[in-house]
C-alpha positions as CSV (number, residue, x, y, z in Angstrom):
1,X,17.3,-62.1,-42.3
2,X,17.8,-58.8,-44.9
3,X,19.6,-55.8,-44.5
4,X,16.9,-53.4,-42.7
5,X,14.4,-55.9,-42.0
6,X,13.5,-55.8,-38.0
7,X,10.7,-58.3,-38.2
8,X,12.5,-60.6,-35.8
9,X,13.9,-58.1,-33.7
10,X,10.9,-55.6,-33.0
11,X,10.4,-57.0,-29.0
12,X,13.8,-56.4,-28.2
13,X,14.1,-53.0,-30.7
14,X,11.4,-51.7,-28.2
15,X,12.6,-53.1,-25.0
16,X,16.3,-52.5,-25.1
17,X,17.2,-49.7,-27.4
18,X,18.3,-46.2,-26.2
19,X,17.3,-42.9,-25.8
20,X,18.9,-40.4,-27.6
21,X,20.5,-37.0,-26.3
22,X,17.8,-35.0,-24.7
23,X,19.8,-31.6,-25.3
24,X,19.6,-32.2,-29.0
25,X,15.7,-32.5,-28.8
26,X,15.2,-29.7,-26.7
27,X,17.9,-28.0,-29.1
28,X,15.6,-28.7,-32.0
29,X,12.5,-28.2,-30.4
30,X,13.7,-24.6,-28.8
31,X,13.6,-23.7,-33.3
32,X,10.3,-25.1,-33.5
33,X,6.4,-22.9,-32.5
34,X,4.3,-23.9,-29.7
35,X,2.1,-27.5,-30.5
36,X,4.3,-27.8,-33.8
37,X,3.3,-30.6,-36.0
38,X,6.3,-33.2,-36.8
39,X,6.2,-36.4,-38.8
40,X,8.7,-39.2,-37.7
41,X,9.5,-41.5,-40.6
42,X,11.3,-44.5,-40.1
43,X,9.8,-44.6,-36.4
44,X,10.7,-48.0,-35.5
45,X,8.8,-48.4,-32.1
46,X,8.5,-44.7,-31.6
47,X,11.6,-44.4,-29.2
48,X,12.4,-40.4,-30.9
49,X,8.5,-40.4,-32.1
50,X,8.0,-40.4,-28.1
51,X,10.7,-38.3,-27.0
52,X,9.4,-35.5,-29.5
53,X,6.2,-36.0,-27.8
54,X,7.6,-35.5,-24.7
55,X,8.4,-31.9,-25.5
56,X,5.1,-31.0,-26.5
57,X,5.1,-31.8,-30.4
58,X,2.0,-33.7,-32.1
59,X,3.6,-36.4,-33.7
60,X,2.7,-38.9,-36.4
61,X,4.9,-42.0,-35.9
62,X,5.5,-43.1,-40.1
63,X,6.5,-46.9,-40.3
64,X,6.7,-49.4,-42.7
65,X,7.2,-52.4,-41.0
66,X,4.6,-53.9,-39.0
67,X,5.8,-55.8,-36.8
68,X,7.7,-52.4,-35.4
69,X,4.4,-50.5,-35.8
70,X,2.7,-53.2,-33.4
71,X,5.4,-52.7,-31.0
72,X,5.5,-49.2,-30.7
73,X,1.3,-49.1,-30.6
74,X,1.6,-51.4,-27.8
75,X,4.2,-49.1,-26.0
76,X,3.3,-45.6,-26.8
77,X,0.2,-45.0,-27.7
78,X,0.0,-41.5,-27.2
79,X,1.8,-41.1,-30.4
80,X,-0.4,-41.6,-34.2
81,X,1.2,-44.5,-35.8
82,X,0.8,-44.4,-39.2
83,X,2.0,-47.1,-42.3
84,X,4.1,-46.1,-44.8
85,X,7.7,-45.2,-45.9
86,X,10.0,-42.4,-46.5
87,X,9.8,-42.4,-50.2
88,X,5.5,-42.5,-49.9
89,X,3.5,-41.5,-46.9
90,X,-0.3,-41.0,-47.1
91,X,0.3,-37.8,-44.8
92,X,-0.9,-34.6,-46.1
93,X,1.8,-31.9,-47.9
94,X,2.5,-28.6,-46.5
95,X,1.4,-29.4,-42.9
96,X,4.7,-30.2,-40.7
97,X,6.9,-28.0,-38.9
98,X,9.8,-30.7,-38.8
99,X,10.1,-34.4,-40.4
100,X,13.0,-36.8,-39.0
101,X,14.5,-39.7,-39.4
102,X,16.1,-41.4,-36.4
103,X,18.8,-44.2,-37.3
104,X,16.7,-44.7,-40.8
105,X,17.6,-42.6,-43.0
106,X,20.3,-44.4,-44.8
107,X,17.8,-47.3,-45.4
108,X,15.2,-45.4,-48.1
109,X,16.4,-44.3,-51.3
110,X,17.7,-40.6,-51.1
111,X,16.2,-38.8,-53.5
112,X,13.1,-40.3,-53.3
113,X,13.1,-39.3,-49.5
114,X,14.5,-35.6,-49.9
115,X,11.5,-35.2,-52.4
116,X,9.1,-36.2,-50.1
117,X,10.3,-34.3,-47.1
118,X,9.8,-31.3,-49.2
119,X,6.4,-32.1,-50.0
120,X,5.6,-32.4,-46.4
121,X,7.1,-29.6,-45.2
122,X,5.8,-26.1,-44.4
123,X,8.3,-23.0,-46.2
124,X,11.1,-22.8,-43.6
125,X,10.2,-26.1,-41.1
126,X,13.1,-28.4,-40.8
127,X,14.1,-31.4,-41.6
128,X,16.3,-33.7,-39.0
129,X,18.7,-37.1,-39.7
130,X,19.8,-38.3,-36.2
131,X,21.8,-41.2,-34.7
132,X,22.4,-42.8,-31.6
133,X,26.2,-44.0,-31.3
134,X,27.9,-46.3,-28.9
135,X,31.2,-44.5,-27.8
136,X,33.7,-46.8,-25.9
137,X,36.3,-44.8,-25.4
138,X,38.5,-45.2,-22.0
139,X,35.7,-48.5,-21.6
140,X,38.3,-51.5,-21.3
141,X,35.6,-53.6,-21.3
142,X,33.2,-52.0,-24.0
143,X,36.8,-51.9,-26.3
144,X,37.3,-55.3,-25.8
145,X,33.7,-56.3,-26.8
146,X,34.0,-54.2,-29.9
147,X,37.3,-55.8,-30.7
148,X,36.2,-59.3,-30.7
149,X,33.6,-58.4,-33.0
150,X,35.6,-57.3,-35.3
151,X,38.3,-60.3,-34.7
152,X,34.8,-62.7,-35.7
153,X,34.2,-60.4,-39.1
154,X,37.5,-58.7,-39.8
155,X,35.3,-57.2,-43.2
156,X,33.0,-56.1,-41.1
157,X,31.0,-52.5,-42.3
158,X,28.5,-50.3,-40.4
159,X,25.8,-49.5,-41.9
160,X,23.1,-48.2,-39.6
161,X,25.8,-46.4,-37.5
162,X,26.3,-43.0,-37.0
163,X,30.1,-43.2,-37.6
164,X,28.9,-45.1,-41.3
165,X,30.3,-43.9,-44.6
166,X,26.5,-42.4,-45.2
167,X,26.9,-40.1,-42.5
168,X,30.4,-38.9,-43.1
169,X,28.8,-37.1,-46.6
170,X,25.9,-36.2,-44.9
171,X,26.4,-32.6,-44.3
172,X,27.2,-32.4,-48.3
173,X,25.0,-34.3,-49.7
174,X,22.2,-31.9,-48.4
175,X,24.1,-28.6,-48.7
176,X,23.6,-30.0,-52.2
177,X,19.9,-30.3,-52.3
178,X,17.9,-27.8,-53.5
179,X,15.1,-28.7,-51.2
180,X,17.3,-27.1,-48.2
181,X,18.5,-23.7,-47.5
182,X,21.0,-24.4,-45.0
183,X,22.7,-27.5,-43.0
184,X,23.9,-27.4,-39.0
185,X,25.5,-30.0,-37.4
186,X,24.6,-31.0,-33.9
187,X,26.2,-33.5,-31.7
188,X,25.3,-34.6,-28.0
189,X,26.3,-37.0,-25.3
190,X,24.3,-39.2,-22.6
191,X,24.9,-42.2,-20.2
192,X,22.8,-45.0,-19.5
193,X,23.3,-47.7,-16.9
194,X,22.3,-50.7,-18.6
195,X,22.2,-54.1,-16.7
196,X,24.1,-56.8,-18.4
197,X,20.1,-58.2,-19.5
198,X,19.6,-55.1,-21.0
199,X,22.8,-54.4,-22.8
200,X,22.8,-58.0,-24.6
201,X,19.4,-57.2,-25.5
202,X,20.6,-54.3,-27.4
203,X,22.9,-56.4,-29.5
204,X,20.5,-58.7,-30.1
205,X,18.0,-55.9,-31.5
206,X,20.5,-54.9,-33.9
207,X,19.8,-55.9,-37.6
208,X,23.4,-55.1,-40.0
209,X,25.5,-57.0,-37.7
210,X,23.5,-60.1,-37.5
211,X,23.3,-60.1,-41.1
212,X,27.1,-59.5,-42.0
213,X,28.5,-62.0,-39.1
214,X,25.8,-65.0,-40.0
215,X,23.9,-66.9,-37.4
216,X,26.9,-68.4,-36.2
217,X,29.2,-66.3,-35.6
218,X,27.3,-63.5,-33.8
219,X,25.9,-66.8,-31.7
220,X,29.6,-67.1,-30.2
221,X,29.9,-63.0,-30.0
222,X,26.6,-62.9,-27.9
223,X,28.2,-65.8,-26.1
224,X,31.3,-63.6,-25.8
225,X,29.0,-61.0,-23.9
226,X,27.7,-62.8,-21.6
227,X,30.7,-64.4,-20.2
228,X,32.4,-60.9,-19.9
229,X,29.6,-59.1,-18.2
230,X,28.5,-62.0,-15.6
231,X,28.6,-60.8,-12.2
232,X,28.1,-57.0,-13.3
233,X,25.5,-55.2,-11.2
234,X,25.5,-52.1,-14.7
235,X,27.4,-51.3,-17.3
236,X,27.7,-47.4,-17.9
237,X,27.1,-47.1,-21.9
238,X,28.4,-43.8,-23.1
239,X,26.4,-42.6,-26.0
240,X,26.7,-40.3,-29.0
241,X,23.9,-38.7,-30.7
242,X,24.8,-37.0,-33.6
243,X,21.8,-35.3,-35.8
244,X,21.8,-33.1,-39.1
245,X,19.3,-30.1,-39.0
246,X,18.2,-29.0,-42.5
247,X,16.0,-26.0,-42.9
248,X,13.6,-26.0,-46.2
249,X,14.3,-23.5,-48.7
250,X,11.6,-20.9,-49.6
């Protein structure tokens, strides 16, 4: 398995991973006109595609991979799932009010992206890079998970994280771009009760890991999992989204 390949892990992508902050969509949808028009690259199985739909926004769910497309078609298809990437999209220019990227846009090249996104975008519609972070703070046993990670692959490096190295430049790297006016930062937090099932599942839909521990090691962390959460009826996972909101100069 690559980096950023989710071929392998599209069933569990859809089943098991998380919602993000409802206040930050309904933040970002309070900016946005009636029936706006938003393209969701990087859409994965639609789980952000869905929530903007939710809210009343046409949405065009952009992915590249197919096996995620297949997913998300099976699962919500309300939304109009579309092939391609965030550097190319067959979508027409000038026509969206917003264009995200939910825990994708450090995959595509960033220039590439940025220059699309402009394309795309109406004068003033906005542009959105979002993540959905675990937080285990005050969690003894969501810390203690996290630390035998890290015990298996002392190296280890986040790259599809919101707490990465990519998102701690974020803000800058945009305020840079000509492409965008102005940057806001926006930052929300939810709770799921996930049963033991589900929060495995979660793990196993997750691609960076995998590929930095090897098939053996994150074997005996999943392992690790399972023995700490038998007998649990839930496990309250505390979640992060955190989002950049970038409006489109001219």
């Amino acid at each position: 398995m690559k980096h950023g390949d989710f071929t392998e892990l599209a069933e569990n992508y859809a089943r098991y991973r998380p919602a993000y902050a409802p206040l930050v969509r309904d933040a970002v949808a309070g900016l946005l006109p009636v029936r706006a028009q938003a393209a969701d690259i990087g859409a994965g199985t639609g789980i952000w595609s869905a929530m903007l739909a939710e809210a009343g926004l046409r949405v065009d769910a952009v992915e590249p991979n197919e096996a995620m497309r297949n997913a998300g078609r099976h699962g919500r298809p309300e939304l109009n799932w579309v092939e391609g990437s965030a550097e190319t999209t067959p979508l027409e220019g000038g026509r969206y009010d917003l264009v995200s990227m939910a825990s994708s846009f450090h995959w595509p090249d960033f220039e590439r992206a940025v220059a699309e996104f402009h394309r795309l975008l109406k004068p003033g519609a906005y542009f959105l890079a979002l993540w959905n972070t675990r937080d285990i703070t005050g969690s003894p046993l969501l810390e203690g998970i996290e630390a035998y990670l890290h015990e298996l692959v002392p190296d280890l490096k986040r790259v599809s994280s919101g707490r990465s190295e990519f998102c701690d430049t974020l803000t800058a790297r945009l305020e840079k771009c000509s492409t965008f006016a102005e940057v806001i930062y926006l930052e929300g937090h939810h709770v799921e009760q996930q049963t033991p099932e589900h929060y495995l599942g979660l793990w196993e839909s997750v691609n960076d890991i995998r590929v930095q521990a090897g098939p053996e090691k994150f074997a005996r962390f999943l392992d690790f999992i399972v023995d700490r959460t038998r007998g649990l009826e839930h496990i309250d996972a505390r979640y992060q989204t955190r989002a950049w909101l970038a409006r489109k100069a001219g």
